[in-house]
C-alpha positions in Angstrom: -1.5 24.9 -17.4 0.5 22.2 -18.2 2.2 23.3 -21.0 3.2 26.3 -18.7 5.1 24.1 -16.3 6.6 22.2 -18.6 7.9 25.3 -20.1 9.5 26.3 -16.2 12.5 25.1 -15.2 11.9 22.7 -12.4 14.0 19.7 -13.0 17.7 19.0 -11.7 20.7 19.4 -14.8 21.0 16.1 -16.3 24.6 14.8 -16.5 25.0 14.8 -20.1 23.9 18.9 -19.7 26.7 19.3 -17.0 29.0 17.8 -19.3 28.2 19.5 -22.2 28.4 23.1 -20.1 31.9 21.8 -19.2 33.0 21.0 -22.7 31.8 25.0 -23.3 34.1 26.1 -20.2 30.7 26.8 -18.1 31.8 25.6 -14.4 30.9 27.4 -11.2 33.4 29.7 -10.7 34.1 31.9 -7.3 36.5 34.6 -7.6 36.5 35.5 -4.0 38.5 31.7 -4.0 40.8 32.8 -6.2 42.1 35.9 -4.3 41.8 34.3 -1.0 44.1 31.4 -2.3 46.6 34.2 -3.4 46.9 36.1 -0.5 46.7 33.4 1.7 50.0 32.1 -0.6 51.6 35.3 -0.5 51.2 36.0 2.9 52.5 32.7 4.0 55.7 33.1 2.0 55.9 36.6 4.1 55.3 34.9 7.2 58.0 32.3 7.5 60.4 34.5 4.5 59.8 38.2 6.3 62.5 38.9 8.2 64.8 37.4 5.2 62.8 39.7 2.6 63.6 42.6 4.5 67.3 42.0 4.7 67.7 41.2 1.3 65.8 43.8 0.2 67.9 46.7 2.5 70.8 45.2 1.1 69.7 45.6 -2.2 68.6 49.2 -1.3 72.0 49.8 -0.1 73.9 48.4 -3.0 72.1 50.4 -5.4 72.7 53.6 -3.8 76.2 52.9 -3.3 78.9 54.2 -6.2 81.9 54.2 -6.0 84.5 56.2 -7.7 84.8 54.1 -11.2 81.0 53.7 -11.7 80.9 57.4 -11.0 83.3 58.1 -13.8 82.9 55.7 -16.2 79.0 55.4 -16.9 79.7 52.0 -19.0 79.5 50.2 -16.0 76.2 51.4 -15.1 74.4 48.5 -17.2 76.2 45.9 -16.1 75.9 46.8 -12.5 72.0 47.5 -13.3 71.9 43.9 -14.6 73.9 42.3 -11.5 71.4 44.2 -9.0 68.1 43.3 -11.0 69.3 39.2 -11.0 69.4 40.0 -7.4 66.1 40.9 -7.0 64.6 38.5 -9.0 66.3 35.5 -7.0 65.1 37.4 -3.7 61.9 37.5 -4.7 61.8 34.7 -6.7 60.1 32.1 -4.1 57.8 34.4 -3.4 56.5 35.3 -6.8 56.6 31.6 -8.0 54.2 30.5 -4.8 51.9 33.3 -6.0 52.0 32.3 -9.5 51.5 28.5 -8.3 48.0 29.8 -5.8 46.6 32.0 -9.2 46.9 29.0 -11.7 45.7 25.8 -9.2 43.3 27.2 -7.1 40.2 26.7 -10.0 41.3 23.2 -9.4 40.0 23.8 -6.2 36.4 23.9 -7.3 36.3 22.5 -11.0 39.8 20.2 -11.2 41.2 20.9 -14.5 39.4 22.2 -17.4 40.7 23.3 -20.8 38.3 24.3 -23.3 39.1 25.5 -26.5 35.2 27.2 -27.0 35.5 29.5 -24.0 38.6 31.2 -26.0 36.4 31.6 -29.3 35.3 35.2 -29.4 31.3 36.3 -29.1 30.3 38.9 -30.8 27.3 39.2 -28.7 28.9 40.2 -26.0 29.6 43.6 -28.0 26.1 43.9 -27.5 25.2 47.4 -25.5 22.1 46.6 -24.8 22.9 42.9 -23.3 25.9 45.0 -21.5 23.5 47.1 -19.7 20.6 44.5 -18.8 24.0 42.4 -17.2 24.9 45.7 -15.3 21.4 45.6 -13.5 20.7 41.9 -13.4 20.8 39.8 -10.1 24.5 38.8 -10.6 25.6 42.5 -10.5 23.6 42.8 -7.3 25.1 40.4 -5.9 28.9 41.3 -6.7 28.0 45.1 -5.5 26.7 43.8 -2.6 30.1 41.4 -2.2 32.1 44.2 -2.6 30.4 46.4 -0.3 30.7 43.4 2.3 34.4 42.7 1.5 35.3 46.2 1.5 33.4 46.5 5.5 34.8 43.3 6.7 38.4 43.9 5.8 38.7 47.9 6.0 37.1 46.8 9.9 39.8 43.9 10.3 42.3 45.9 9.1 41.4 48.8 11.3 41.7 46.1 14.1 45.5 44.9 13.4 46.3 48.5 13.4 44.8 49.7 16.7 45.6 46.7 18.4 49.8 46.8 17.3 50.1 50.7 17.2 52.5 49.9 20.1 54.6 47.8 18.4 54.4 50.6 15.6 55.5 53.1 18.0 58.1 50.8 19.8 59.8 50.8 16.8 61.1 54.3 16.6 62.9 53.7 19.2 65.1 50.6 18.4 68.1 50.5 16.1 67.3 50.5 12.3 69.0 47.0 11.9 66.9 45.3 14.8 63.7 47.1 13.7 63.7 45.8 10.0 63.0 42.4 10.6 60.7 43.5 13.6 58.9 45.1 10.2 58.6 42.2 8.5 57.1 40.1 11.1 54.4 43.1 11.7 53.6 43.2 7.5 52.9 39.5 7.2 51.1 38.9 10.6 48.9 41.5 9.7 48.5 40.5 6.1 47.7 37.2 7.6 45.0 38.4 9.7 43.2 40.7 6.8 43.6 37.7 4.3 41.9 35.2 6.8 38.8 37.7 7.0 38.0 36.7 3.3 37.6 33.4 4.3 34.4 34.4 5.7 33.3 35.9 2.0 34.7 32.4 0.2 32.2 30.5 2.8 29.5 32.7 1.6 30.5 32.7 -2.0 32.0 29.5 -2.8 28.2 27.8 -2.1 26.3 30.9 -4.3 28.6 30.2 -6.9 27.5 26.6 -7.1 23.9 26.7 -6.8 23.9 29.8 -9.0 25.4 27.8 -11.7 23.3 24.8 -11.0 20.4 27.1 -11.0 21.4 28.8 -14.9 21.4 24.5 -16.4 17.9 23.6 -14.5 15.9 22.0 -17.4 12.1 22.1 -18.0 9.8 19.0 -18.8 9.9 19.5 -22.6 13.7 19.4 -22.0 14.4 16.2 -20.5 12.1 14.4 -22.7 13.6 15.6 -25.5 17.1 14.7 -24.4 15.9 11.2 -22.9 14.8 10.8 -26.6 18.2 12.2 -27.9 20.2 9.8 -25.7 17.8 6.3 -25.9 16.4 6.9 -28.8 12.7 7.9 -30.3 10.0 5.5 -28.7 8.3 5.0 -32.1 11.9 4.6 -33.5 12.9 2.5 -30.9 9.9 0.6 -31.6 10.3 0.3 -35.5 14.2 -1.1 -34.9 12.4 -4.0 -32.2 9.8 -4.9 -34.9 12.5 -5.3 -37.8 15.0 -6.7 -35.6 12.3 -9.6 -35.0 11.1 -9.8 -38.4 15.0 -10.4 -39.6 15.1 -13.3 -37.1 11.7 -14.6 -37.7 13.2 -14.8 -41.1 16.3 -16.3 -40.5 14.6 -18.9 -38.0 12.7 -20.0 -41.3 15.8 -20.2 -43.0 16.8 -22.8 -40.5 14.1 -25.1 -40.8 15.2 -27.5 -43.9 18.3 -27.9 -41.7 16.4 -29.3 -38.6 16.4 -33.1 -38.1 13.1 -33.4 -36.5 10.0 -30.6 -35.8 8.3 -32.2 -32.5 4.4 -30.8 -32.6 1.2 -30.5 -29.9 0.2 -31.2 -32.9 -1.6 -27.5 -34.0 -0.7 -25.3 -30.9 3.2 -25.5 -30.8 6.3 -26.5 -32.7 9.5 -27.0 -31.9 12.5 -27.7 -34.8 15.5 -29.2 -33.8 18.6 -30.3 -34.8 21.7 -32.4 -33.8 25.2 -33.4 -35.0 27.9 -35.7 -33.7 30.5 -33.3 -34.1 31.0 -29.7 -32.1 27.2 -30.4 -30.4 27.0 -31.3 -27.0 23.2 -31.4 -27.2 20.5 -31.3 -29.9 19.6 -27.3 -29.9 16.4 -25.8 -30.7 16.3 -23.7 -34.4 12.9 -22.8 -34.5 9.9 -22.8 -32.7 6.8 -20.6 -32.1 3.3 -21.3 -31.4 -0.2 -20.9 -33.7 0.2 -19.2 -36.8 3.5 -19.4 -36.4 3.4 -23.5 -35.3 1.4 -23.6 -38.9 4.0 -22.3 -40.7 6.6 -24.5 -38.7 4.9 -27.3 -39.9 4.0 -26.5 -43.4 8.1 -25.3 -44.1 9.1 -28.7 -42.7 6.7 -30.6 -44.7 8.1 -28.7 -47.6 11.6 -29.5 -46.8 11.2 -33.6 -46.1 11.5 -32.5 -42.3 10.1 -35.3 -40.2 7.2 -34.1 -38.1 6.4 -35.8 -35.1 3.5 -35.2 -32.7 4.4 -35.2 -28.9 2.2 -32.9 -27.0 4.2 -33.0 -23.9 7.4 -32.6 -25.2 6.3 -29.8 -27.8 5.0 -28.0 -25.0 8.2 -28.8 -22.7 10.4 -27.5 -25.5 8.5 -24.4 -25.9 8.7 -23.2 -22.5 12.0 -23.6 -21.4 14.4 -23.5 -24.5 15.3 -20.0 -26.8 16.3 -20.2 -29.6 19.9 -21.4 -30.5 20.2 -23.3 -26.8 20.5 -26.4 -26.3 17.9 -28.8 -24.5 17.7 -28.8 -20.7 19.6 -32.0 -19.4 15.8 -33.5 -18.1 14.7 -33.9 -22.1 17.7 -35.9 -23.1 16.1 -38.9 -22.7 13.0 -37.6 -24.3 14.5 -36.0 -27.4 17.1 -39.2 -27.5 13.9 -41.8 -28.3 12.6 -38.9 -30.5 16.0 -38.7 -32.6 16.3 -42.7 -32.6 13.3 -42.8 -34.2 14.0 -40.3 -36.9 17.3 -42.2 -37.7 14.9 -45.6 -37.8 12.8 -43.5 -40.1 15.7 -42.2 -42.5 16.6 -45.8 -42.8 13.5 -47.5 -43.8 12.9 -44.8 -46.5 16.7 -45.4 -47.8 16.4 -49.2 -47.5 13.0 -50.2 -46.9 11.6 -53.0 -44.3 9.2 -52.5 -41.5 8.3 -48.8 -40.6 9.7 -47.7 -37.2 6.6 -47.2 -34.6 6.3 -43.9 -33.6 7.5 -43.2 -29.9 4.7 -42.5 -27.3 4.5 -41.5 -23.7 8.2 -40.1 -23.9 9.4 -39.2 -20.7 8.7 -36.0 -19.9 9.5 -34.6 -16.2 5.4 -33.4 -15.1 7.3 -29.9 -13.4 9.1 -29.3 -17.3 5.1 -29.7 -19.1 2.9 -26.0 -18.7 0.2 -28.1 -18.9 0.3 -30.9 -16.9 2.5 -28.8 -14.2 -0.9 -26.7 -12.8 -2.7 -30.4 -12.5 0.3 -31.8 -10.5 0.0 -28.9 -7.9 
């Protein structure tokens, strides 16, 4: 059982699936938006350019059936006056096309902003398919497009049905006017009514522009197996993940032991912790930590240093203090300055006396340790 549901498709589209859908030129897409933006584009260029329409295009009408006596006797003028005529009508209807042709190319915008994508032009063979082409001709997106051209073809055929009945008077008023009045009265009556019919799509883009979206949505849902397998594509395999961590800390546990020789001083609990650190005089605001670690790790510490002619000194506090709050490569928190200052004074006494001899520098004791900066004596003090 729950290998069957994490074979279903239950879980939301990840974003990197939505992109990768785009990058394919798979985006919602609604049709029904597409024409509506185009008539409703066309018909407004109708609307306010009508009248003007109609009069350019009688003119043109008339010009073209006019001849005179040298175009009817010398048929050489014929292509130039063919020419002359056609520039005409392009000009006239020039605003009108281009507003179309500007609704048809930006209105995907609309719904997807821009997308180019070169795989959506690369040819598929499966397609070609007969079999695939008839299980698409009874599949639920076919039912659904019959039954949105069955509904667009009832609810404009009944719209349109409406403009008629309701201007057949204005229709029938026109026989009666003079040809020259009742040309632009024609235009008006064309557009408003091509206004009205286009404005009952909107009705179908309502319907279809939120179909289009969950249907699309619906064909990238992802099962279980699916987002696990891309969370491990994206992040990385856990084991993998896990493997990188474990060398990542093996290379710095190695090049923390590389570090030792160059410490000035490894402060001890004296078995528990160990801390390595090191200052210089120049570019070193504050003697930083190069090495620490506790147990097995405090043995080695220790046995590197003693390798190395590293003074060892035990401080329990201060060990401890130094373990807690300092990573490695910081520098010491402000409240061990003094601490670590007596500590470093007494390595310098030490390096001394073994260069020049004399009396052996005492070891410091009872350094001054803040009680809230020591994990052990902290609990006590509460």
């Amino acid at each position: 059982m729950a290998e069957d549901s994490d074979l279903e498709k239950t879980e939301q589209p990840s974003q990197r699936k939505l992109d990768q859908a785009r990058e394919k030129g798979q985006v919602a897409r609604s049709r029904e938006l597409s024409t509506f933006a185009v008539l409703l584009a066309g018909g407004g260029v109708l609307w306010f350019m009508g009248a003007s329409l109609t009069q350019h295009m009688v003119k043109l009408l008339r010009d073209g059936l006019t001849l005179d006596r040298e175009l009817a006797f010398n048929p050489s003028l014929m292509i130039p006056r063919l020419y002359d005529l056609s520039l005409d009508a392009l000009i006239t209807f020039f605003p009108f096309l281009l507003v179309v042709l500007l609704a048809a190319a930006f209105s995907p915008l609309l719904l997807n902003g821009w997308l180019f994508s070169i795989q959506a032009l690369q040819p598929k063979f499966s397609k070609l398919n007969p079999v695939s082409g008839i299980a698409r001709m009874f599949s639920k997106t076919a039912l659904v497009e019959l039954a949105k051209a069955i509904g667009k073809a009832a609810l404009v055929g009944g719209v349109a049905a409406w403009v008629i009945w309701s201007n057949k008077d204005a229709v029938m008023a026109l026989g009666m006017q003079a040809t020259a009045a009742s040309i632009p009265q024609i235009g008006h009556l064309v557009s408003a009514s091509f206004m009205t019919i286009a404005g009952a799509m909107l009705l179908i883009v309502a319907i279809d522009v939120p179909f289009q979206l969950w249907d699309h949505n619906k064909k990238l849902m992802m099962t279980k197996e699916e987002v696990r397998q891309e969370s491990k594509e994206t992040e990385g395999d856990p084991m993998v993940k896990g493997r990188i961590r474990s060398l990542q800390r093996e290379a710095a546990r190695r090049r923390m032991m590389a570090a030792i020789p160059t410490a000035d001083v490894v402060v001890t609990n004296p078995t528990h912790y160990a801390v390595a650190l090191k200052y210089g005089d120049k570019g070193m605001r504050a003697p930083i930590v190069v090495a620490k670690g506790s147990h097995l790790l405090a043995l080695r510490i220790r046995e590197i240093a003693e390798e190395n002619h590293v003074p060892i000194l035990e401080a329990p506090p201060l060990a401890r203090a130094l373990h807690k709050h300092t990573d490695l490569g910081e520098s010491i928190p402000e409240a061990l300055y003094t601490a670590v200052a007596e500590v470093l004074a007494y390595v310098y006494q030490l390096h001394r006396y073994e260069k020049q001899g004399g009396a052996r520098p005492q070891e410091p004791k009872h350094l001054p340790v803040p009680v809230a900066l020591d994990p052990a004596a902290a609990p006590a003090a509460a």
